[in-house]
N, C-alpha and C positions, 0 to 999 in steps of 0.2 A: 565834905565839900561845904566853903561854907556861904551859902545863898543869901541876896536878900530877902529878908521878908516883905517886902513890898513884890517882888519878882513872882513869887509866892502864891500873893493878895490877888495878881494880874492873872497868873493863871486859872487861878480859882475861880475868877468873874468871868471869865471864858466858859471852866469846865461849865458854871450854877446857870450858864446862857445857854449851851448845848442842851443842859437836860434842861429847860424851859423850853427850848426847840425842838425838843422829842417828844413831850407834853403838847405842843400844841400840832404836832402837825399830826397827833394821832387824833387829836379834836377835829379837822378838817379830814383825816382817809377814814374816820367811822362819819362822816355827814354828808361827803362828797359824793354827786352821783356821777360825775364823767368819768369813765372808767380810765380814759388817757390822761386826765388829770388826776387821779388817785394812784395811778400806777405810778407816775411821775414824783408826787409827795410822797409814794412809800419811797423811790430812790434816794430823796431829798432825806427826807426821816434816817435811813442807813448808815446816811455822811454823817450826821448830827451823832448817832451813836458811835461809830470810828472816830468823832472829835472826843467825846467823852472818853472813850479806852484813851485813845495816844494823850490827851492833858493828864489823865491821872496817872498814868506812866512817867509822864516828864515831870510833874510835881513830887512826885514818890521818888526819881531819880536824882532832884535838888534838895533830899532831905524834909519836903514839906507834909503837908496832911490834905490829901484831899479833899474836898467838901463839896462831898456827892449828894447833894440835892438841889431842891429848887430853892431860890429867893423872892423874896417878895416881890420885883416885878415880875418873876413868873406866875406868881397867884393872879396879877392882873392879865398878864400877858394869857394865860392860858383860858380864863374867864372870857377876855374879846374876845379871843377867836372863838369858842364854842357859841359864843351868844350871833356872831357874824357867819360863823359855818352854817349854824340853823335856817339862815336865812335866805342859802341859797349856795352853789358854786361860784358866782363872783365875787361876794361878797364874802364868802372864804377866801379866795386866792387874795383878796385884795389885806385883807386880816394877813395873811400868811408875808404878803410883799412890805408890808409894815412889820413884819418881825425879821423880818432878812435883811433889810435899808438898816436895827439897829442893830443885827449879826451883825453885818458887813461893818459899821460904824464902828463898834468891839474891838473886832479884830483887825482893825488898819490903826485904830488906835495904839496895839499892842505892837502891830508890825513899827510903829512907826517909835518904837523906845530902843533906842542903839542900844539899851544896856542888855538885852536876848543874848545869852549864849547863844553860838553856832548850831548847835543840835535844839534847840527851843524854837530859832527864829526858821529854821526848815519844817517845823509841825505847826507853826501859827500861820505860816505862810502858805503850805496844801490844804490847811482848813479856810482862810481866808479866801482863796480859787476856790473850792468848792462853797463859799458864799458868796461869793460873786456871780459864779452858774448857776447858782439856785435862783439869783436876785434879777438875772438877766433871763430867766425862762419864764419867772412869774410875770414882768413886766411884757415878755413877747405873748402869754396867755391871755393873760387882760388886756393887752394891746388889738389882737387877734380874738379875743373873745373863744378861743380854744375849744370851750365844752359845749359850746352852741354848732360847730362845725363837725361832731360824729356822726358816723351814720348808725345806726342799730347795728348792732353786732359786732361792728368793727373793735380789732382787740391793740392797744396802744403797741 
């Protein structure tokens, strides 16, 4: 099959965002103390790796090469947020909601290239809802102030 390589290049800024998103939200569930909001980030964290499997699937099925690591704005991106996660649970969620606004930004970019095959734009698009729910729970946590509202014990 013969793909573009720019097709390629797009998923691959996708897969090297996922695993910077897996990188960082495990910097906020090892610092977080609300246990409803670390339950929540490990869900979050889950999606992020099902994005990483299904891109490197659809890349590998376009004849391309994976490029399963991080990039340099995940060197940055994963440094904010440990250095924000230390400082607190809002200031983690808030670190977290500034890397989902540029998930989200990613992947509406990528939705928005008419040139997606039919089977590519159905995986950019269940990743993209599941950045959206993640983008619109951190915003209702921070909104809501979420980890200020547990009681002891209570399990999310």
């Amino acid at each position: 099959m013969a793909v573009s390589e720019k097709l390629v290049d797009r998923l691959n800024d996708l897969l090297m965002l996922d695993h910077d998103a897996v990188d960082a939200y495990q910097q906020c569930i090892d610092t977080i103390a609300s246990p409803l909001c670390r339950a929540r980030l490990q869900q979050f964290q889950s999606d992020h790796r099902r994005h990483v499997v299904d891109l490197d699937d659809c890349i590998r099925r376009l004849e391309g090469v994976p490029k399963n690591r991080r990039d340099v704005k995940g060197f940055f991106i994963k440094g904010m947020t440990a250095v924000q996660a230390a400082l607190g649970d809002e200031l983690a969620l808030k670190a977290m909601q500034i890397n989902e606004k540029l998930t989200n930004a990613q992947y509406q970019d990528a939705l928005d290239d008419l040139s997606l095959p039919d089977d590519v734009r159905v995986v950019v698009a269940k990743n993209r809802e599941d950045e959206r729910r993640h983008l619109e729970w951190l915003n209702l946590a921070i909104g809501q102030r979420l980890w200020e509202q547990e009681a002891p014990g209570v399990q999310p």
